[in-house]
N, C-alpha and C positions, 0 to 999 in steps of 0.2 A: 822270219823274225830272228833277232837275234838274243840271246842268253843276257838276263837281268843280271847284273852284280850288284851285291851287298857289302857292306863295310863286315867288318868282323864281329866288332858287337850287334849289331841287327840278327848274324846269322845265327849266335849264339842267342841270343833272344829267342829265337822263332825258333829255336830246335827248342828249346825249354818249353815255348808254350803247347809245341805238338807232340808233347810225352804222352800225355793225356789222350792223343786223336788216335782213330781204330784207322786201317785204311779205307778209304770210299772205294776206290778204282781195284780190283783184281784183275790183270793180265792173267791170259790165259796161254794153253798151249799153243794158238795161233801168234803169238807176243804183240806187236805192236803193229794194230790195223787203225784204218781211219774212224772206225765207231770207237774205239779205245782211245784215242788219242781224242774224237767230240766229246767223251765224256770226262775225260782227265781235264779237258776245256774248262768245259760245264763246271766240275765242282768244284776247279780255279776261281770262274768268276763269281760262283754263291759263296765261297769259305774262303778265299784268299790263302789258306795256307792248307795242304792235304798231306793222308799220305796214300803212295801206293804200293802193292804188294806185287812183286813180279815173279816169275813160277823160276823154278830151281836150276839157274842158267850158271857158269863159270862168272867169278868175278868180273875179269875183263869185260864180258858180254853185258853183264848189269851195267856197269860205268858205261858202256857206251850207250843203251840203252836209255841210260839217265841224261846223261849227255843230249841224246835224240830229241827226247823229249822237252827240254831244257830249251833247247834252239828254238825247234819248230813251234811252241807256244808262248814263248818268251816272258818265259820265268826263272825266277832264280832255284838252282840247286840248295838245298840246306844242308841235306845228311843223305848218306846212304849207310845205312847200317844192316848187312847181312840182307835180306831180299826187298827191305824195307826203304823207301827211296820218300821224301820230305819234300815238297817242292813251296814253293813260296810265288805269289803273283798277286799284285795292287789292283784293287778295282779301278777300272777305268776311271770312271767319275767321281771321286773318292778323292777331297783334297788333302786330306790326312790321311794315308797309307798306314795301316797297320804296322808296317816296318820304323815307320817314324815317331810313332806316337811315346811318350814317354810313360815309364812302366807305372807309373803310381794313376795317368792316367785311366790306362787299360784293366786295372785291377780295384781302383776304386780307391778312398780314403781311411775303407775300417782296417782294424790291426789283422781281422783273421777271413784272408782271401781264398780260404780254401771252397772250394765247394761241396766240401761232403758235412753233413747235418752234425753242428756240436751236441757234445753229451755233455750230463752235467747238468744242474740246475740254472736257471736262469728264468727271465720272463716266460711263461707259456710251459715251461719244461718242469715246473717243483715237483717233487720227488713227494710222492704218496706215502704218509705212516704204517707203519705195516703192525703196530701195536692194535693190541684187542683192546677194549674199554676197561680199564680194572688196571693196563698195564701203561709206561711210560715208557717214550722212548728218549735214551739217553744218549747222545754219542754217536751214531746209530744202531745202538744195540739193545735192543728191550729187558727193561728192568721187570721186572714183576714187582708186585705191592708186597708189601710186608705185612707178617697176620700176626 
């Protein structure tokens, strides 16, 4: 197979979405054998976009490495940054590729796409008084009564 390319905004994309991703794939001391490269496969076609972590080789060696990999499963490189290598791959049967989809698609229509839990008051979330009976709370700051 041969090496997927991407536009430039896509690749910029897809490096942003995999800030977040841990690596799936660890190469080892043995570097790149054919179980390694079926499971880099593998977690291409369940996650479309991975990363993986390669053991402590000279730059050159990583880029080619990347490279390797890149070719023979025919996917796109995103990033390599320091041992850390990004690859990107469309599912097969998938008429909308993740690379093409438009951002406000992929992220929904609410204002706040983060995924970690808001704080704050809101539905579900009201904040408990922490005033004894006798006292009022003001501001948030408990008044005591007056004698």
């Amino acid at each position: 197979m041969s090496e997927l390319t991407l536009s430039r905004d896509e690749r910029l994309r897809l490096k942003s979405e995999s800030h977040h991703l841990d690596p799936i794939v660890l190469l080892g001391a043995n570097g790149l054998t054919e179980a390694v490269l079926k499971e880099i496969d593998r977690a291409l076609t369940t996650h479309q976009l991975v990363k993986v972590r390669s053991p402590a080789l000279e730059r050159p060696e990583r880029e080619r490495l990347f490279l390797e990999i890149a070719e023979r499963l025919g996917a796109a490189r995103i990033q390599l940054i320091g041992r850390l290598m990004v690859m990107f791959r469309p599912l097969p049967d998938d008429p909308h590729p993740r690379a093409s989809r438009a951002p406000s698609a992929a992220r929904g229509t609410g204002s706040d796409t983060s995924p970690r839990p808001r704080s704050g008051t809101g539905p579900g979330l009201a904040r408990r008084s922490r005033a004894t009976p006798g006292e009022a709370e003001v501001g948030g700051r408990r008044k005591r009564p007056q004698t």
